[in-house]
C-alpha positions as CSV (number, residue, x, y, z in Angstrom):
1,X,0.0,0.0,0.0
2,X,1.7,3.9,-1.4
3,X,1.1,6.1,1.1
4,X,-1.2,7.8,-0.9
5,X,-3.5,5.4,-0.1
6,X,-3.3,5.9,3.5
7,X,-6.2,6.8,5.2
8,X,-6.0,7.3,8.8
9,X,-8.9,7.9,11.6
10,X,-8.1,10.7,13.7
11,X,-9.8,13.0,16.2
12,X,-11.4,16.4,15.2
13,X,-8.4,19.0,16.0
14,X,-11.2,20.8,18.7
15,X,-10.4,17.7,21.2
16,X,-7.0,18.7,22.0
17,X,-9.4,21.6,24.1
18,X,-11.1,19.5,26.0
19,X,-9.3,18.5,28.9
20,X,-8.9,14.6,30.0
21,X,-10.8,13.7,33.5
22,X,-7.9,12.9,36.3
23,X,-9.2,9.3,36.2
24,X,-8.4,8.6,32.4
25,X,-5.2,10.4,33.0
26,X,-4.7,8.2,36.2
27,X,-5.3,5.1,34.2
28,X,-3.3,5.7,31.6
29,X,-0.3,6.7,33.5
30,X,-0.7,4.1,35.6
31,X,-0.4,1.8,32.7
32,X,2.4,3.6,31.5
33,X,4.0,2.9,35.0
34,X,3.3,-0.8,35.4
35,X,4.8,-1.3,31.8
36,X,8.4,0.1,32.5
37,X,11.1,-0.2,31.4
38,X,9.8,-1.2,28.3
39,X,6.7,0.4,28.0
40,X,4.5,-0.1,24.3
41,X,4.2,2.3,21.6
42,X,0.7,2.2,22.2
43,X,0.4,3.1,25.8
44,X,3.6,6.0,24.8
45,X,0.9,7.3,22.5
46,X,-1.7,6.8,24.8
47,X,-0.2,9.1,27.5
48,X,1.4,11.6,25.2
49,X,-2.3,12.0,24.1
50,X,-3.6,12.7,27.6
51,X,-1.0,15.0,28.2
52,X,-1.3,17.4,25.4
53,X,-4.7,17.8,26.3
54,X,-3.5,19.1,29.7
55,X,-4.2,22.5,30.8
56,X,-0.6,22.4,32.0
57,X,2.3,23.7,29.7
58,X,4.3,21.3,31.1
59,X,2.5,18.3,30.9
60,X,1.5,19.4,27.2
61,X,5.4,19.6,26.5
62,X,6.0,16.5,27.8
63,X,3.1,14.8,25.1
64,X,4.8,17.0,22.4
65,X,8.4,15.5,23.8
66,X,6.7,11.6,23.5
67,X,5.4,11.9,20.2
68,X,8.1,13.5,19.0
69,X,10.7,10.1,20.1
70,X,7.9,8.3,18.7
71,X,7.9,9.7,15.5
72,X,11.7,9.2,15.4
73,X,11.5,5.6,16.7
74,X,8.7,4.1,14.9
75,X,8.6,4.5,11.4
76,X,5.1,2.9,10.8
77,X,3.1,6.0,13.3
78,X,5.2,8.5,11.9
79,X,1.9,9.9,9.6
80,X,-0.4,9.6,12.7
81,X,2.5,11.4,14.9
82,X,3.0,14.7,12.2
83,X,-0.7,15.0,13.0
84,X,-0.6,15.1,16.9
85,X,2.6,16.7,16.8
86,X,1.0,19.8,15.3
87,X,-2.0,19.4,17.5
88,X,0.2,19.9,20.5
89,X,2.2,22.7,18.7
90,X,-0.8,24.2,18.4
91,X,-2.4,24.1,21.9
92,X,1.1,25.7,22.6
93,X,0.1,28.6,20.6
94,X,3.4,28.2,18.5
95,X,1.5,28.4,14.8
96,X,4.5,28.2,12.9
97,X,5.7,24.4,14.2
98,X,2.1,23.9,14.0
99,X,1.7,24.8,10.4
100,X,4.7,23.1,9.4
101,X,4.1,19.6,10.7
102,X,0.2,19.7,9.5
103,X,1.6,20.7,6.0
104,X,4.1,18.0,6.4
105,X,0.8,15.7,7.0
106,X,-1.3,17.1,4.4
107,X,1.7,16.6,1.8
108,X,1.0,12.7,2.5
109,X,-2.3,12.8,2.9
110,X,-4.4,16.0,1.2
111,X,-8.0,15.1,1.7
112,X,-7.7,14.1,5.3
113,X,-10.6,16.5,6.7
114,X,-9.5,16.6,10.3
115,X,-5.6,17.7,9.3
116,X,-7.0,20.1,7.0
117,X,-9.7,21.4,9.9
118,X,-6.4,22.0,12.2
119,X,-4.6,24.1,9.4
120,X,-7.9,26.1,8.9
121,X,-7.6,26.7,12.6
122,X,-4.2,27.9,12.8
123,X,-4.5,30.1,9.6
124,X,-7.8,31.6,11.6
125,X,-5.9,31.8,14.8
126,X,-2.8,33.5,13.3
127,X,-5.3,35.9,11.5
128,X,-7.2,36.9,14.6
129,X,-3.4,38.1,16.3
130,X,-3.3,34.7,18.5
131,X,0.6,34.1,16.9
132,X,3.5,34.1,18.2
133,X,5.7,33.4,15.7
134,X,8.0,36.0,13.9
135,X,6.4,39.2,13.4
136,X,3.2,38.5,15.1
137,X,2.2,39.2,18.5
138,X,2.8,37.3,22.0
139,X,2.1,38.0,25.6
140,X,5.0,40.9,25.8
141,X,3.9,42.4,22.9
142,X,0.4,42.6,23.9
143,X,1.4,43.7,27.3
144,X,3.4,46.6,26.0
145,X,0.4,47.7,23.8
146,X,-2.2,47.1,27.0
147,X,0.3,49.6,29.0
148,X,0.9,52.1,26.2
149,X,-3.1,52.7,26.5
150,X,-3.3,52.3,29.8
151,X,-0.6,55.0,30.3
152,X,-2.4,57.4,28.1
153,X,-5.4,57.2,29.3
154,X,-4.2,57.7,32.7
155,X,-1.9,61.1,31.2
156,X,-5.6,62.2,29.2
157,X,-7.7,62.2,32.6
158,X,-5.0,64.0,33.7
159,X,-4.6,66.7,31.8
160,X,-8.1,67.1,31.6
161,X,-8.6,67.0,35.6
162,X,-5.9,69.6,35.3
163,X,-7.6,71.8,32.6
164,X,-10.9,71.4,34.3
165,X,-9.2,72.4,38.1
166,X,-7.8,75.5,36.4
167,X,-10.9,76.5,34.7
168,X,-12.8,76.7,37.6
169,X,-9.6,78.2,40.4
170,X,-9.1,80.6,37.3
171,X,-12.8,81.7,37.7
172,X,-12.9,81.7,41.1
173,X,-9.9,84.2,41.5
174,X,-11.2,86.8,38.8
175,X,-14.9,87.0,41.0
């Protein structure tokens, strides 16, 4: 079978959002536990699935980390793992990573509708100023931008309590 003929099932990319209950991620881990030191591709890619769906950075990283040695290790996942790889890129909010393993996926495998749902997404995301990549904005950028109004509205009222207190001290003094 050409890989052009490949066809695989995957989750809609809106899944990496919704967050695994502690049990699943207990039972999985636990199963990850009781299988090392030699613990199954399956169960690898079980966890790093559960964690990419954490809430925590970390834990995210360390799914991104699992199916990244996955995809160097086991040539036969290495499709699937392009896909998740970009999922977790993307819950990371770093679009560019993202972008480039989905179009690495969608190269092998154009009509796949939930890889080219997730490329949608991050072209919509990097549209709507989510990015952080090169040239687009991040946290400290949007910070700087939130103080910079901030600091003139602040300067505005002042100038205008100022113009206002004078205006009516002015008055009072020429009574």
């Amino acid at each position: 079978m050409s890989t052009s003929e490949i066809h695989i099932r995957l989750p809609p990319p809106t899944a990496v959002r919704r967050e695994v209950p502690v049990e699943e991620y207990l039972q999985v881990k636990e199963s990850y536990d009781k299988e090392k030191p030699i613990v199954s591709v399956q169960t690898q890619f079980n966890l790093a699935w559960v964690l990419i769906r954490s809430s925590s950075e970390h834990q995210q990283r360390q799914g991104l980390n699992l199916f990244s040695s996955i995809y160097k290790e086991v040539p036969e996942r290495r499709l699937e793992c392009l896909y998740y790889i970009s999922l977790a890129y993307y819950k990371l909010f770093e679009y560019d990573e993202a972008r480039r393993y989905i179009d690495m996926f969608l190269a092998k495998e154009p009509k796949n509708n939930e890889a080219a749902l997730l490329r949608e997404m991050i072209h919509h995301d990097v549209k709507k100023g989510l990015y952080e990549g090169e040239g687009g904005f991040d946290g400290v950028e949007n910070g700087y931008i939130g103080m910079a109004i901030v600091a003139g509205t602040v300067f505005s009222g002042a100038a205008l309590f100022g113009w206002v207190t004078k205006k009516l001290f002015f008055n009072r003094s020429k009574k």
